[in-house]
C-alpha positions, -999 to +999 in steps of 0.1 A: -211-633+372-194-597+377-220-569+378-214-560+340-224-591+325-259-591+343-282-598+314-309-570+307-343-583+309-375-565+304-407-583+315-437-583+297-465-594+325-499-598+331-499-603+371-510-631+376-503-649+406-474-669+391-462-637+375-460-622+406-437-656+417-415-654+381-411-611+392-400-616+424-374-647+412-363-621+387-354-593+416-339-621+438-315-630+405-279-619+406-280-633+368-298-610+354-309-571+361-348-560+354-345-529+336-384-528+332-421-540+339-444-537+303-479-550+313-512-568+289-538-583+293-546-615+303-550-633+338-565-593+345-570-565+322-539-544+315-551-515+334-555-538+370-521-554+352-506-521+353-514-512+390-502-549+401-467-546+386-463-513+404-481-531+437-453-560+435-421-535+432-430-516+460-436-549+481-403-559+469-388-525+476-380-518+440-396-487+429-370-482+411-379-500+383-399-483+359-438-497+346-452-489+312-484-497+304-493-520+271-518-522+250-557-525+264-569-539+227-551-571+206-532-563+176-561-560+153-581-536+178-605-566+193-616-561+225-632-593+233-606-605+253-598-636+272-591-626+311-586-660+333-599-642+368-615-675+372-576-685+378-560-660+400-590-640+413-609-611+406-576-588+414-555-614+397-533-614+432-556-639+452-584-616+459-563-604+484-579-566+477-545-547+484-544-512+487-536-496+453-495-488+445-486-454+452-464-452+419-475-443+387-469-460+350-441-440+332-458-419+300-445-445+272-465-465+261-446-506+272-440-508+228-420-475+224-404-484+263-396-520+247-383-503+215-361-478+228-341-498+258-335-525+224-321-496+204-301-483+237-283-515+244-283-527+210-284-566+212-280-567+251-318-573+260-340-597+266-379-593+265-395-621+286-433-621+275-453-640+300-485-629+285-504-626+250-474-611+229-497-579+216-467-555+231-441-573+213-457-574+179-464-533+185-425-528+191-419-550+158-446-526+139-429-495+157-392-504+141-388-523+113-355-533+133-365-541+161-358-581+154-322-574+150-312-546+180-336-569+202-312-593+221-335-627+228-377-628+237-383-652+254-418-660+252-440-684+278-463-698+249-479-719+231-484-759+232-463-784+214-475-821+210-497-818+239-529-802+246-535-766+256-550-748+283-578-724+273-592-760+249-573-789+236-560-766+205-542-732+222-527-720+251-540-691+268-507-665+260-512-671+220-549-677+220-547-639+240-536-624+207-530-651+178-523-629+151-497-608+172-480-647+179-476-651+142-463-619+136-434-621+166-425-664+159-417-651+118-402-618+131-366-634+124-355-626+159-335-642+185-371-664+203-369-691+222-406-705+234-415-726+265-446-742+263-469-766+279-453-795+272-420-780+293-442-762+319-467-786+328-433-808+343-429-780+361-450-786+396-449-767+426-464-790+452-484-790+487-452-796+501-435-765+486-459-746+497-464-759+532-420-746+529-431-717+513-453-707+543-434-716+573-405-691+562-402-657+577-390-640+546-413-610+532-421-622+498-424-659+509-453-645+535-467-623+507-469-655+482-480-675+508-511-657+513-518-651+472-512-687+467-545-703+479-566-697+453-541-710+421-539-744+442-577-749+442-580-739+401-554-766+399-570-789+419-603-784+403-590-784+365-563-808+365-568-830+395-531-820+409-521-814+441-497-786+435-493-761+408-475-754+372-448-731+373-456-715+342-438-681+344-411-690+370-397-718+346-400-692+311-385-667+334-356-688+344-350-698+309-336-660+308-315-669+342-299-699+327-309-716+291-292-746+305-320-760+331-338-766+293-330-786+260-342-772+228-352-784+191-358-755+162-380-751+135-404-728+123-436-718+138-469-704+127-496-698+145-539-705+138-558-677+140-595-680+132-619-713+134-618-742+158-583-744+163-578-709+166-544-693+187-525-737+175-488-736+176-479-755+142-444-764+143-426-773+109-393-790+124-379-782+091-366-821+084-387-826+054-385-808+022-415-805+010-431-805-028-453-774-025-449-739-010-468-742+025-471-711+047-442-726+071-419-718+038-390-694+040-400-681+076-371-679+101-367-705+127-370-701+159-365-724+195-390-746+210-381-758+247-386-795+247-371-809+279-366-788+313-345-801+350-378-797+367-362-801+401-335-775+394-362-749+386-376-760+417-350-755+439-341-725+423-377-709+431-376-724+466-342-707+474-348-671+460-380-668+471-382-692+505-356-664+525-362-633+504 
């Protein structure tokens, strides 16, 4: 792929121990060319989210990349938010206590950033949104046309015939910010989602990592020592012995949309009471008799099967020597 046809990608992150893995398989892809770090909340709050996308460029050399700074609050201005510390540690990178970055986040804010690189290569970007989707619902309330000079989001969400992760009703991205989620999956743009049901086949093992460590390549070392605590959350919570590859596998979904299959339909999202931040999807094969709120909504695509071992050995060889 010639240096022209790189796809544009701007990540929306929330580093995050695996975001920190799906970042640096970004930077190691020829595929595709990161024109951009937008940070939320989430595994940390966007403020520490901020300083660790500007820690992980410079660790990966690429300063060059510029970091702007999302929103602190979700759509509707709550600040009780969800922060899963109890996952990747207090500094979201392993408790590892890093010295801060010397960069700074650029002065716009990550929705005008998102807005204007959509309007400046009109239908040429993708948005990959590994966190709640709070920035990406802002770009969509900053111009109305943002869903059609927006290339594809890609958006690591949501839970689809299986159970979630925050309770047995939502998964931790859309429970973040459910009412943002409803606003960006009947947006009418170009989304595809990868959920649970994809990510969880997705498992980074003992052995991986035990691979992982014993290379001498920068990042590998720098994961290596970040890695610990994800392992024992997983070990704990799900009884595994490895990890999901929950950003890595959305992110290479952006790399190459053939290491997934994909069904479409139209999705709305639950956002008060029990079941609050649920993924309904309508998969549009019924007519039905009455209006429902799934009517007349855009559809959009829901990652059903992934080539688990490709993703694998794609992670393994861009991160294992880099």
């Amino acid at each position: 792929m010639g240096k022209a046809e790189r796809k544009k990608v701007i990540i929306d992150t929330d580093p995050g121990i695996d975001d920190a893995m799906a970042i640096f398989v970004a930077l190691n892809s020829p595929e595709i060319e990161v024109i951009g770090l937008t940070t939320i909340y989430g595994n940390v709050y966007t403020e520490l989210a901020t300083k660790n996308a500007l820690h992980l460029l410079e660790i990966a050399g690429r300063t060059d990349i510029p970091v702007a700074e999302g929103s602190h609050v979700t759509i509707l201005k709550g600040t009780k938010l969800r922060i899963a510390d109890f996952v990747h540690g207090s500094d979201g990178l392993g408790n590892q206590n890093f010295p801060p970055p010397k960069g700074k986040a650029i002065d716009e804010s990550a929705a005008t950033f998102i807005v204007e690189k959509a309007k400046q290569f009109a239908g040429e970007v993708t948005v990959v949104a590994l966190g709640p989707l709070t920035n990406i619902a802002l770009a969509m309330e900053l111009d109305p046309e943002f869903s059609k000079t927006i290339g594809q989001i890609i958006i690591l969400g949501g839970a689809f015939s299986v159970n979630g992760n925050v309770n047995p009703a939502a998964e931790a991205n859309i429970f973040g910010d459910p009412d943002a989620a409803d606003i960006v999956f009947t947006s009418g743009a170009d989304i595809l989602t990868v959920g649970l049901n994809v990510t969880h086949q997705v498992i980074f093992t003992d052995a991986d990592f035990e691979k992982l460590t014993q290379s001498k390549g920068k990042l590998a070392q720098y994961l290596s020592n970040i890695l610990g605590i994800y392992f024992s959350y997983h070990h704990d919570a799900y009884g595994t012995q490895g990890v999901y590859l929950h950003d890595p596998t959305a992110l290479l979904a952006a790399v190459d949309p053939s290491l997934l299959t994909y069904t479409e339909g139209v999705i709305r999202v639950q956002t008060s009471g029990i079941t609050r931040g649920m993924t309904v999807l309508d998969n549009t094969r019924k007519t039905y008799g009455e209006v429902t709120e799934w009517s007349n909504k855009p559809t959009v695509k829901i990652a059903v099967t992934v080539d688990a071992p490709a993703i694998l050995r794609i992670v393994m060889e861009r991160l294992v020597n880099s």
